[in-house]
C-alpha positions as CSV (number, residue, x, y, z in Angstrom):
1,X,112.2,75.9,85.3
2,X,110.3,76.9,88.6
3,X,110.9,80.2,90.5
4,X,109.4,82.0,93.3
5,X,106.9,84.9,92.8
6,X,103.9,85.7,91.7
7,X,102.9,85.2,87.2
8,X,100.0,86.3,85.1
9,X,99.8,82.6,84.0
10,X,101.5,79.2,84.6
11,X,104.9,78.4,84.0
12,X,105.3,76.9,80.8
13,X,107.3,73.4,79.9
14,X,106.8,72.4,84.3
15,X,106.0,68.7,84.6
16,X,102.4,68.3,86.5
17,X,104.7,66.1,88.8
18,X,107.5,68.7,89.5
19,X,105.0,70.8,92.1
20,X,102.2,70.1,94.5
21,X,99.2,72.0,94.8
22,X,95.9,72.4,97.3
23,X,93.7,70.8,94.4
24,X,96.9,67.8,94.3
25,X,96.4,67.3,98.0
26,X,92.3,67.7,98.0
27,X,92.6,64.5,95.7
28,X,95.1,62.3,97.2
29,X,93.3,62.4,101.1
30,X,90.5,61.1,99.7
31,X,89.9,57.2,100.3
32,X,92.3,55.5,97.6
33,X,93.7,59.2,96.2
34,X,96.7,57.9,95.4
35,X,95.2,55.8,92.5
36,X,93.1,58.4,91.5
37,X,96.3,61.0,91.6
38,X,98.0,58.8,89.1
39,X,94.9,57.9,86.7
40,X,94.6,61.7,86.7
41,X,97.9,63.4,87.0
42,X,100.0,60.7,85.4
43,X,98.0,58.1,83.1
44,X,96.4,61.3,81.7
45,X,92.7,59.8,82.7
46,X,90.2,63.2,81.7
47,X,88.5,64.1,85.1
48,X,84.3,63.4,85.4
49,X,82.5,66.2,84.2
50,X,80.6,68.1,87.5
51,X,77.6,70.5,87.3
52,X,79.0,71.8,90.4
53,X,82.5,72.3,89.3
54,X,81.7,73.1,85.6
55,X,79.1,75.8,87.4
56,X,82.1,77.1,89.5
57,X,84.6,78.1,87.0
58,X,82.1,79.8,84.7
59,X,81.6,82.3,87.1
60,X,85.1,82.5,88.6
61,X,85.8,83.5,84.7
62,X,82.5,86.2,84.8
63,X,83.7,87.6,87.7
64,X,87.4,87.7,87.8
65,X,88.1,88.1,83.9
66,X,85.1,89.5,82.1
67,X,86.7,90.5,78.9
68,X,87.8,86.6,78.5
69,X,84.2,85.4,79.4
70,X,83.1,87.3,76.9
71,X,85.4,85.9,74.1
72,X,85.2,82.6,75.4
73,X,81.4,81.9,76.5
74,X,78.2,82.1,73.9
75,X,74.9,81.2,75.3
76,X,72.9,78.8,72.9
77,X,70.1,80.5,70.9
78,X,68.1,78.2,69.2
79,X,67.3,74.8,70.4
80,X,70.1,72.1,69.9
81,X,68.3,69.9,67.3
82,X,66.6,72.5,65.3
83,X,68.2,73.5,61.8
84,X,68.8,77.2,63.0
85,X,71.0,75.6,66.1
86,X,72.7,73.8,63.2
87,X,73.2,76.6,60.7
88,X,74.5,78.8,63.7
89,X,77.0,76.2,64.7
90,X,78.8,75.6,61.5
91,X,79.8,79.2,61.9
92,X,81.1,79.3,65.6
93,X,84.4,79.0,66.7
94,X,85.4,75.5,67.9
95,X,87.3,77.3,71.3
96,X,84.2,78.9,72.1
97,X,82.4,77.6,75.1
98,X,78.3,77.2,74.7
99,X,75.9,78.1,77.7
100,X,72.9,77.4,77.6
101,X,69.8,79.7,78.8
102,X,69.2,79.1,81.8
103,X,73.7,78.8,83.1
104,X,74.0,82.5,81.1
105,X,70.5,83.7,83.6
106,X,72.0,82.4,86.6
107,X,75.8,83.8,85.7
108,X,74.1,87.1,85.0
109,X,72.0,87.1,87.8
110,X,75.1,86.3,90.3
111,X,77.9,88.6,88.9
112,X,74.5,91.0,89.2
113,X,74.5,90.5,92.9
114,X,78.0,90.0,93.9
115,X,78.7,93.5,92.3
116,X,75.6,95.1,93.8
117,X,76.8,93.8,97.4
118,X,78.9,96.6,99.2
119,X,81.1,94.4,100.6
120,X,82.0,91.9,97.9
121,X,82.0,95.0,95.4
122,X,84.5,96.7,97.4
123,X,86.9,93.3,97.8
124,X,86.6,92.6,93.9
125,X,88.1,95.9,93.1
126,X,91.5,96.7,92.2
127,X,92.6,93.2,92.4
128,X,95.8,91.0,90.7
129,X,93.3,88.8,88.6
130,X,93.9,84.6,88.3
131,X,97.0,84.8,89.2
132,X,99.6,82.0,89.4
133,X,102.0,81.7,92.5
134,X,105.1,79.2,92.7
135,X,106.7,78.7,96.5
136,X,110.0,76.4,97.3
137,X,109.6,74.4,100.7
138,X,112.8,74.2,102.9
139,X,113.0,70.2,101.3
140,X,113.4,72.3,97.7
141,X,109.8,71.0,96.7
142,X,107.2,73.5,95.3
143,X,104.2,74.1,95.5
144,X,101.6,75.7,93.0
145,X,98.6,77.8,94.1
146,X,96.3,80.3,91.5
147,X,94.0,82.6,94.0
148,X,90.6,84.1,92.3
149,X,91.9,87.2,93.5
150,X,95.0,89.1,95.4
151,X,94.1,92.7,96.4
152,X,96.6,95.0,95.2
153,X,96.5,96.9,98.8
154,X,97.5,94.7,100.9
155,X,98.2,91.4,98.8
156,X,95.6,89.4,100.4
157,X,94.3,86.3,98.8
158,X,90.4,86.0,98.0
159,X,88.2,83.2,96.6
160,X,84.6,83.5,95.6
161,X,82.9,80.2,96.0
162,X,79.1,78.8,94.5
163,X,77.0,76.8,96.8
164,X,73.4,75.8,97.3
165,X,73.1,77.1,100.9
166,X,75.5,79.9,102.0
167,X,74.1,79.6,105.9
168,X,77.2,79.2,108.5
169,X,76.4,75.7,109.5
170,X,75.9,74.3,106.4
171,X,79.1,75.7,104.1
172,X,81.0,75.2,107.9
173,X,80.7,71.0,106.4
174,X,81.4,72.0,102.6
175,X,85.1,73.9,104.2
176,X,86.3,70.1,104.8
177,X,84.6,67.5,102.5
178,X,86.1,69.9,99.4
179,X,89.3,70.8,101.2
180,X,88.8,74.6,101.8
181,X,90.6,74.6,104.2
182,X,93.3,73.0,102.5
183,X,93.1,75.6,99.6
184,X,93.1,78.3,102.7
185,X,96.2,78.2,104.4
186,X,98.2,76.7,101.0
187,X,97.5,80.5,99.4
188,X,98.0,82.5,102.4
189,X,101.3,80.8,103.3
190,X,102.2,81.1,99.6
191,X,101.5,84.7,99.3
192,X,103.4,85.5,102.9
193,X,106.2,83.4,101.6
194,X,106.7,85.5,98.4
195,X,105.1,88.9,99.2
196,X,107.1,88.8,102.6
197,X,103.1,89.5,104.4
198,X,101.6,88.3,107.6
199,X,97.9,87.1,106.9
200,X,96.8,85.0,109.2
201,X,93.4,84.4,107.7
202,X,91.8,83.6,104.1
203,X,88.6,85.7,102.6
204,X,85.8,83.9,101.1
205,X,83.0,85.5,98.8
206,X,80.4,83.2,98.9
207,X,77.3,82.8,96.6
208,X,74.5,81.1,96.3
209,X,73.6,79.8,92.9
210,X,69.9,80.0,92.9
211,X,67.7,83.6,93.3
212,X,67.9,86.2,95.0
213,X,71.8,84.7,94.5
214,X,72.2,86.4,98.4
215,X,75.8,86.6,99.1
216,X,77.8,85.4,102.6
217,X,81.7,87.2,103.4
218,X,83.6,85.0,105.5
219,X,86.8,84.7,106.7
220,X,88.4,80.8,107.4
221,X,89.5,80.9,110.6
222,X,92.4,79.9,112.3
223,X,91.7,76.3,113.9
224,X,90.5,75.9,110.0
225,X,93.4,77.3,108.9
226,X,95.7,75.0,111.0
227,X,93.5,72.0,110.0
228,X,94.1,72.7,106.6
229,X,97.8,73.3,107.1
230,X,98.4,70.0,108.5
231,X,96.6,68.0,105.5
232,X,98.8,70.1,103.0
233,X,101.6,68.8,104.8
234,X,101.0,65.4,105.0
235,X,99.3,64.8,101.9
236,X,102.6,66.5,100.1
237,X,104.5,64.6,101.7
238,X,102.3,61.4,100.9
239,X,102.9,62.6,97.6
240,X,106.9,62.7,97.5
241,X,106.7,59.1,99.4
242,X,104.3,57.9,96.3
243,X,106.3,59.5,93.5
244,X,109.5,58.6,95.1
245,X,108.3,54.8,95.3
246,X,106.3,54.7,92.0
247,X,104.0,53.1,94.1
248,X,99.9,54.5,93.9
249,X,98.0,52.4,95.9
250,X,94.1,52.2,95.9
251,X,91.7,50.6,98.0
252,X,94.3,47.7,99.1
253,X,94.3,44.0,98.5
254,X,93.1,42.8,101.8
255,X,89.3,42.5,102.6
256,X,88.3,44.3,105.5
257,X,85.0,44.1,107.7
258,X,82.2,46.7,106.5
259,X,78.9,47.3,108.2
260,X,76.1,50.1,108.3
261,X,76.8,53.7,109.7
262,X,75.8,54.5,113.5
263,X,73.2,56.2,112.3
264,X,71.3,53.3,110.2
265,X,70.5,51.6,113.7
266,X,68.4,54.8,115.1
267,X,66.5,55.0,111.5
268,X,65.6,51.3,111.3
269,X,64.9,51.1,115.1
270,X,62.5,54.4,114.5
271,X,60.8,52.4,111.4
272,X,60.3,49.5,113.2
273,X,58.3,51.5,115.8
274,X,55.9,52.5,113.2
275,X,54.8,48.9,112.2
276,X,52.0,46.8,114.1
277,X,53.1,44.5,116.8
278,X,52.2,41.6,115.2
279,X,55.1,42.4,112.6
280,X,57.2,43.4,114.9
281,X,56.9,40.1,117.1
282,X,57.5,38.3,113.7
283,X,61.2,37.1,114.6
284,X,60.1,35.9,118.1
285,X,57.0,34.0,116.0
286,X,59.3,32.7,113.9
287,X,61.7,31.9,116.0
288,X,59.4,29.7,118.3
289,X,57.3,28.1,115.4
290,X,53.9,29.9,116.1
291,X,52.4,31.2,112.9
């Protein structure tokens, strides 16, 4: 049975169905989420293996719960079709996780940096660890969120995120097309809902997966915050409309007109300009009959 507050893990014997959450709601407003939401929440379908993602929660386990990343992750020491990779396998425990070289480098190298940087040192101190939140709406719906990090000071919810380019401008486009934003203000309202706070805004330890792993602190601001807020909302509620209905509709069984983007036009036009005239006059030469 659900309750409000704060747990050191998830609620055990909850239906996937019986909550929302921010990663619930990053899924369903995508194009045809609805039928992706039930191939992967109810049909059981097992979600695409990422890089990216597989990357992510490595080192949100290196960072946040050493002791478990330890247990949990071996890096591969022998080449995987050699007879000592064999030999060494037989042996190893089948919950264990294997990294290979080059993942265990780059984990090492950015819980290296993130711990050596003053500021993202200081915010992964003295921190509630993975934690797992549970809020009731006023409709007596709930919602799920699970925070990297909460500081124990002041109960404020942090996330350390992995990307290829930490520069404003660029992770600025990453806050929306993977639903940052989203994530944002669904653990800051949850925390002010159960800790009684009033953060306003979300702290992001960002990380760049590649050397000299440089490290960006941010805070999500509050026209992102609001954004966010407002596709919780309406995708939960898209959610309760769908689950209600039984009804988990994809791309839609009308056809409907499709074309180029804007931006095609400017590159073609720009290629075209590069060709000789006689190629480009080819329509007008066809067009007429010359040759």
């Amino acid at each position: 049975m659900l309750k409000e507050g704060i747990f050191e893990t998830p609620i055990e014997g909850v239906d996937r169905l019986d909550y929302f959450s921010a990663s619930k709601a990053k899924l369903l407003a995508q194009e045809a989420g609805a039928a992706k939401f039930k191939a992967k929440y109810i049909d059981g379908l097992r979600e695409e293996f990422t890089e990216a993602k597989h990357f992510g929660k490595i080192l949100d386990k290196a960072v946040t719960e050493p002791e478990k990343f330890r247990e949990r992750y071996v890096v591969q020491p022998y080449r995987k079709n050699s007879n000592a990779y064999k030999d060494w396998i037989k042996d190893l425990d089948p919950d264990v996780i294997i990294l290979k070289q080059k993942e265990a480098e780059h984990i090492e190298g950015m819980v290296k940096s993130l711990l050596a940087h003053p500021g993202a040192s200081k915010l992964l101190s003295n921190c509630v660890r993975q934690a797992c939140g549970y809020y009731q709406h006023e409709d007596g719906n709930w919602t799920m969120f699970r925070p990297d990090l909460i500081k124990e000071s002041n109960s404020l919810p942090l996330d350390i995120k992995t990307t290829a380019d930490a520069r404003q401008h660029k992770f600025e486009s990453q806050m929306f097309e993977y639903g940052y934003d989203i994530q944002a203000s669904v653990y800051i309202d949850g925390i002010n809902k159960i800790y009684g706070t009033n953060h306003q805004k979300m702290g992001l330890i960002i990380i760049e997966k590649k050397p000299p792993y440089l490290v960006a602190l941010r805070e999500v601001n509050q026209a992102a915050m609001d954004l966010g807020r407002r596709r919780y909302e309406m995708m939960r509620r898209w959610f309760l409309h769908c689950k209600k209905n039984n009804d988990w509709p994809g791309y839609g069984n009308r056809a409907k007109p499709i074309g180029v983007p804007n931006w095609a036009y400017d590159v073609w036009a720009n290629f075209e300009d590069t060709l000789p005239i006689e190629i480009q006059t080819l329509e007008e030469n066809i067009e007429t009959g010359n040759s």
